[in-house]
N, C-alpha and C positions, 0 to 999 in steps of 0.2 A: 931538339937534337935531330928529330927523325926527320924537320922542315931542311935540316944544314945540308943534306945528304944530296940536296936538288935543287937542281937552278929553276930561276922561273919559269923556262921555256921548259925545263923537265916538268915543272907542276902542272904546268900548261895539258901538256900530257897526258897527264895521268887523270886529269882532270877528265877531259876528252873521253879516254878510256872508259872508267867508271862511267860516262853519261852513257855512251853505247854502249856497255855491259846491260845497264840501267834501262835502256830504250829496247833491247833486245828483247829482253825479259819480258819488261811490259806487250813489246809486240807479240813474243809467242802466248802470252796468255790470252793476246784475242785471235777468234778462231777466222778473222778475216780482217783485211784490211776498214782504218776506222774511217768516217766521215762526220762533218755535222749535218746533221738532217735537212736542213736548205740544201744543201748544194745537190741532193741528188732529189730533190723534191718532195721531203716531208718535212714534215711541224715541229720543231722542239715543244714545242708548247703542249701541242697537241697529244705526241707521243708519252710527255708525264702523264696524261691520263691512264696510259697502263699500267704502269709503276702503282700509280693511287688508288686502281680500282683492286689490284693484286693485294696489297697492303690491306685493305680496308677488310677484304675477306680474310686474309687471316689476322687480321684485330677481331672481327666478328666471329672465330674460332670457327670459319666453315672451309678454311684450308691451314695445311701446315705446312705448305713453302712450294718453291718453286723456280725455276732460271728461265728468263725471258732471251731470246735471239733472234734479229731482226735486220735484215742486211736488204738494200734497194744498190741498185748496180751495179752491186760486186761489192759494196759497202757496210759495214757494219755498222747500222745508226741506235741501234739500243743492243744491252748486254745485258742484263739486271738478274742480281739472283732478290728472293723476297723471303720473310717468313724464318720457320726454323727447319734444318738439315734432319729433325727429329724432333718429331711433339714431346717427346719425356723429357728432352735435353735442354738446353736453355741456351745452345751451341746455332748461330746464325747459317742459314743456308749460305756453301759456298758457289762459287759460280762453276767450281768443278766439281762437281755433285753429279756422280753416277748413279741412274736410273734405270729401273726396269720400263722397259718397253715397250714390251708385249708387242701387240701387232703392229708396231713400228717398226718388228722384223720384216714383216712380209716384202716391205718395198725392197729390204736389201737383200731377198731370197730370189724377188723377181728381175732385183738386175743383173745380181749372179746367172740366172737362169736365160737373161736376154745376153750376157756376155759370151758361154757357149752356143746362142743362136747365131751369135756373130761368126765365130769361131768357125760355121759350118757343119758342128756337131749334131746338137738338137733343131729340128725343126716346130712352128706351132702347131703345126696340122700332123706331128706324131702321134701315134695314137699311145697311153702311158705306157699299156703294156709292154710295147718296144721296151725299154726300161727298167718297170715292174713289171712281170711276166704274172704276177699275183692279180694284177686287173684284167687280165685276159677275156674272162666269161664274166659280168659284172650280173648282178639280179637289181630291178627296181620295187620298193615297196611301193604301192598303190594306194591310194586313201579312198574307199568305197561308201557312202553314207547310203545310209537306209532308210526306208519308209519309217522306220521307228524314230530317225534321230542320229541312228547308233552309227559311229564308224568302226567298218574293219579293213581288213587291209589281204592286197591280192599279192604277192609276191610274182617278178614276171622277168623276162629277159630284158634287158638294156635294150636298145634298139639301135643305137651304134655303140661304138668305141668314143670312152672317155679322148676328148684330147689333149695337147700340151697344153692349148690355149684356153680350156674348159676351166685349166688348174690356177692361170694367171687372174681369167675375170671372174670366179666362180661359179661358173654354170655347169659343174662337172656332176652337180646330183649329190656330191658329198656332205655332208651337213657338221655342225657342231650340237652334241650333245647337250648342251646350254640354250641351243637356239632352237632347234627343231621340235616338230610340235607330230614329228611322224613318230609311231612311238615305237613299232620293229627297230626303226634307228639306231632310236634312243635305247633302245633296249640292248642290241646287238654289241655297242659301243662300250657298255655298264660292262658287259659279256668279257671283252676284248679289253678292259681296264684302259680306256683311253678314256671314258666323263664318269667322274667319283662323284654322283651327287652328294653335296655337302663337306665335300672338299675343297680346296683350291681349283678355279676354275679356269680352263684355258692351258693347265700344266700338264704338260706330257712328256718332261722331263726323266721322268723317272721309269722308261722303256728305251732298251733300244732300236736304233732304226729298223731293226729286221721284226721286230716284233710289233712295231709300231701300224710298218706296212702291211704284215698278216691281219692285224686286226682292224685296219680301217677295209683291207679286202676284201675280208669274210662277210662284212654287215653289207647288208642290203643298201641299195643310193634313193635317198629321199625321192630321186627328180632324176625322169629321161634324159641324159647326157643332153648340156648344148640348149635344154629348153628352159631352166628358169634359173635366174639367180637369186642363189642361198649362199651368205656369208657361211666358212667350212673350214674345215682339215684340208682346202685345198690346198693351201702353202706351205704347210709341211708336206705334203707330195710331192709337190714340186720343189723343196730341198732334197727329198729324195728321188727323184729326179736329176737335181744338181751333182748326186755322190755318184748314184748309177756312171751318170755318163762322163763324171770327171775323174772318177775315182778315187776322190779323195773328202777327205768330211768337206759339210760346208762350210762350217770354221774356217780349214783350212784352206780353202775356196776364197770366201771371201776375203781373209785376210790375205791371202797372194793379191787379188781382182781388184778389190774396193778397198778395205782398210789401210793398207800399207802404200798405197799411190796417193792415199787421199790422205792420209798425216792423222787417220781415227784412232789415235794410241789407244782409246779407253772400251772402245767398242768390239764386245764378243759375246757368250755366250755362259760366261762366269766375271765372276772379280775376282783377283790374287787375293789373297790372305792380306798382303800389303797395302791395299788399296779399300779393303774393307769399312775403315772408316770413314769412306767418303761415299757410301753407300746412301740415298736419301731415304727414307722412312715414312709410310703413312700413320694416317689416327688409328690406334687400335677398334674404335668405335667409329663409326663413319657418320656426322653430327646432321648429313640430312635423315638418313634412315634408320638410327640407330641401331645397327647391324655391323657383323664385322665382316672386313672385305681379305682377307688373309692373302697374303701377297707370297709369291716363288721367292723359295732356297736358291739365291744364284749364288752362293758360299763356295759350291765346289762342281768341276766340272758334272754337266749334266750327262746320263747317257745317249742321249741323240740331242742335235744342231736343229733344236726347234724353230723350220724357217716360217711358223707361225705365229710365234709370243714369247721365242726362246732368248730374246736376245738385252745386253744393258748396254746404255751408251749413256753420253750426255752433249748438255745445249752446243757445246763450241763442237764435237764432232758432230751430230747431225745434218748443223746449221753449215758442214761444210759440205755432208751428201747432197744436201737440196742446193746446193750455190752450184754443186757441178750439175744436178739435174737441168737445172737450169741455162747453165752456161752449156746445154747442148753435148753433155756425158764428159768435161773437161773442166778441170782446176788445177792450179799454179804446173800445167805444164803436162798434166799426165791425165791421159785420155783413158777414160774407162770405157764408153760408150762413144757410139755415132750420133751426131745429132738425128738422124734420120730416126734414127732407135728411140730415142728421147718421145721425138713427135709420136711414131707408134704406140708407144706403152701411153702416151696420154691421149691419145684417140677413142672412140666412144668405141666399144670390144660388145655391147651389147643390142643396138636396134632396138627391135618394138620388144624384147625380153622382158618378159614380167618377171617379179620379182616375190620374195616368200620369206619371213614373212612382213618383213619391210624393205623398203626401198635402199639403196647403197646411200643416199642423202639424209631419208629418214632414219636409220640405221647409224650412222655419223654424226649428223646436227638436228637431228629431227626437224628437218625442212625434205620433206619427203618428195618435193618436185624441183626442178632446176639440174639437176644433177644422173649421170653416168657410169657407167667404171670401163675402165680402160686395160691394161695388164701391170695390176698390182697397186692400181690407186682409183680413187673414187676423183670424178673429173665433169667440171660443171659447162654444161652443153647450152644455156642461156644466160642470157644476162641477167632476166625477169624469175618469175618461178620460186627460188630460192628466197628465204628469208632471213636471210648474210649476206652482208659485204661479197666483192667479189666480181670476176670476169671470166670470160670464157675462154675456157682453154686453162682454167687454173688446175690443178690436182694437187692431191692431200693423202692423209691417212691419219689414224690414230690409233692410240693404243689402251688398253683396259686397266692401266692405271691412272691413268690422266695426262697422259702425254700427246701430244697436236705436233702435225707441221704442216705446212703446205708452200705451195710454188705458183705465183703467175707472172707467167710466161707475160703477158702484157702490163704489167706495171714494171715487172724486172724484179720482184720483190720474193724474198724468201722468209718464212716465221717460222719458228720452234716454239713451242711450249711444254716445258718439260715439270711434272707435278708429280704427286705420287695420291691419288685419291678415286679411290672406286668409288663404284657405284654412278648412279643417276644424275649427280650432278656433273659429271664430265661432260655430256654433250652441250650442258648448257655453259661450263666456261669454253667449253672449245666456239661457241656462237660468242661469246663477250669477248672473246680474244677476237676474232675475224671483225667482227663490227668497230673496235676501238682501233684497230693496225687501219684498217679501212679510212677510218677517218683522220687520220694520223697523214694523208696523203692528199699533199696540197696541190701537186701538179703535174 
């Protein structure tokens, strides 16, 4: 009865419709246009190997999931989610599975931070205080060893002014309580409630900005401005930085600048109540070190836009931040950056800078030579050197639950890997992921 109601040429129709309903849909679920992997020059064959090597670790219970994203030309040649969306659950990873982070904020603190450079606002060679007026007179702790053995420690004047650009590649002196081995620092920081030993680490959620910034200014700076790079509390300065001079959160920032040009519905610095169960999940136990790695409350708005480890996103928005990285600060239309800006922040930001107490390589892939940092991503300056896949002029970052992504500029290629697993073994799947994409690449 409901066929009588239509001529063929009506069925014709509607038939039509539903396909492009049908075709719609499926295209908004990919976060880029698709391809088959020949035609922009990778392996199908080749590229199952990541799928298989993914699968195999969580058969072998030494991961619990994960969304693979992987685009060559502006192409999307792998999408894959793997594993389970939560170890307790029996619930399959989706491919929209939102992710904590963590220091996969940084990139999107420092392009917010180079979009007011543009702007004519901020300059690199500012000095913070312009800004925060709280780094005004900074003090350095000294590491002094003794004829005994023994270290103590001199407390002294900075010798310049922190600058903007100190905060981008980290050589601002600032340190992370987790990482630093100066122990006034570490001390200062315990002081100032921003490193809760034996707490969740890396969260500074739970201060706001104004307190945040009093107490990273009160402590002492590991390192003379400008002289050695130490991964830090640089990036959240320089989100606060981004509020000072924009006036507005960096939330709010970003989402006007990046988020909302770029189509990141998912990407901020909480998840709705609504969206909650699409939240991915680590092991309660972490099955290399049997230690638990306790992951941030992103349940409810945090009191400051941590542009250091504050932020959750996932694979199909990232994988669309790095296709504009790439494509020269530009996608489907809407220009966030210059390319000239692009080239900049992936330029080498450090020269002969030593580093403390590992390398920006070592420190990432534990391949401690081959590699750079530029402003806001670690960026590999040889070909040789590094013990990953890879080309020069490529840049990355990663974050402290298991999450990777990187860009090079010379193959045209963009990766995400989005996980939820602390501890030790990250830097070794972020090297499995680089070496399997690598070879995945036939011409």
């Amino acid at each position: 009865m409901y066929l009588n109601k239509y001529s063929k040429f009506d069925l014709n129709k509607v038939l039509v419709s539903v396909f492009l309903i049908l075709f719609s849909v499926f295209s908004w679920a990919n976060p880029l246009p698709q391809a088959k992997p020949e035609e922009v020059g990778m392996s199908s064959e080749r590229l199952k190997k990541v799928k298989t090597y993914f699968d195999g670790e969580v058969a072998a219970g030494r991961l619990p999931g994960g969304v693979i994203a992987i685009a060559r030309q502006g192409k999307l040649v792998m999408y894959e989610s793997f594993g389970k969306h939560n170890p307790t659950s029996s619930s399959a990873m989706p491919k929209d599975a939102i992710f904590r982070i963590y220091s996969m904020t940084k990139p999107l603190a420092s392009v917010a931070a180079m979009a007011l450079i543009e702007d004519g606002v901020i300059q690199l060679t500012d000095p913070v205080s312009k800004w925060l007026p709280e780094f005004a007179s900074m003090k350095v702790s000294i590491p002094i060893k003794g004829t005994d053995g023994k270290t103590t420690y001199e407390i002294i004047p900075a010798a310049r002014p922190i600058l903007v650009q100190d905060l981008f590649r980290h050589t601002s002196g600032l340190a992370y309580g987790e990482i630093t081995q100066n122990e006034p620092v570490k001390q200062a920081y315990v002081v100032a409630g921003i490193y809760k030993p034996g707490k969740n680490e890396y969260d500074s959620r739970d201060m706001t900005p104004a307190e945040q910034v009093t107490g990273v200014a009160k402590a002492p700076l590991a390192h003379q401005p400008g002289m050695i790079w130490e991964y830090s509390f640089a990036s959240d300065i320089l989100g606060r930085v981004v509020e000072s001079a924009s006036k507005k959160s960096l939330g709010v920032f970003l989402q006007e600048r990046v988020f909302k040009p770029l189509k990141m519905s998912d990407t901020g610095f909480y998840i709705p109540s609504s969206n909650l169960k699409r939240l991915a999940e680590p092991f309660e136990i972490d099955p290399w070190t049997k230690q638990k790695f306790p992951l941030m409350d992103v349940s409810m708005p945090p009191k400051n836009d941590s542009g250091g480890a504050g932020a959750v996103s996932t694979a199909s928005d990232y994988i669309r931040f790095g296709q504009m990285l790439l494509n020269g600060g530009v996608l489907d239309g809407s220009q966030v950056l210059s390319p000239t800006t692009i080239r900049l922040m992936a330029s080498d930001h450090l020269g002969d800078r030593k580093s403390n107490p590992l390398t920006p390589g070592g420190l990432l892939l534990g391949t401690p030579e081959g590699y750079t940092f530029g402003l806001g991503f670690l960026v590999r300056d040889k070909t040789g050197m590094a013990g990953v896949h890879g080309s020069i002029g490529e840049f990355m970052w990663a974050g402290y639950a298991g999450t990777f992504f990187w860009v090079d500029p010379s193959l045209q290629l963009v990766a995400v890997l989005m996980t939820q697993q602390s501890g030790p073994s990250r830097g070794f799947y972020r090297k499995s992921m680089k070496n399997l994409v690598g070879q995945a690449v036939i011409k």
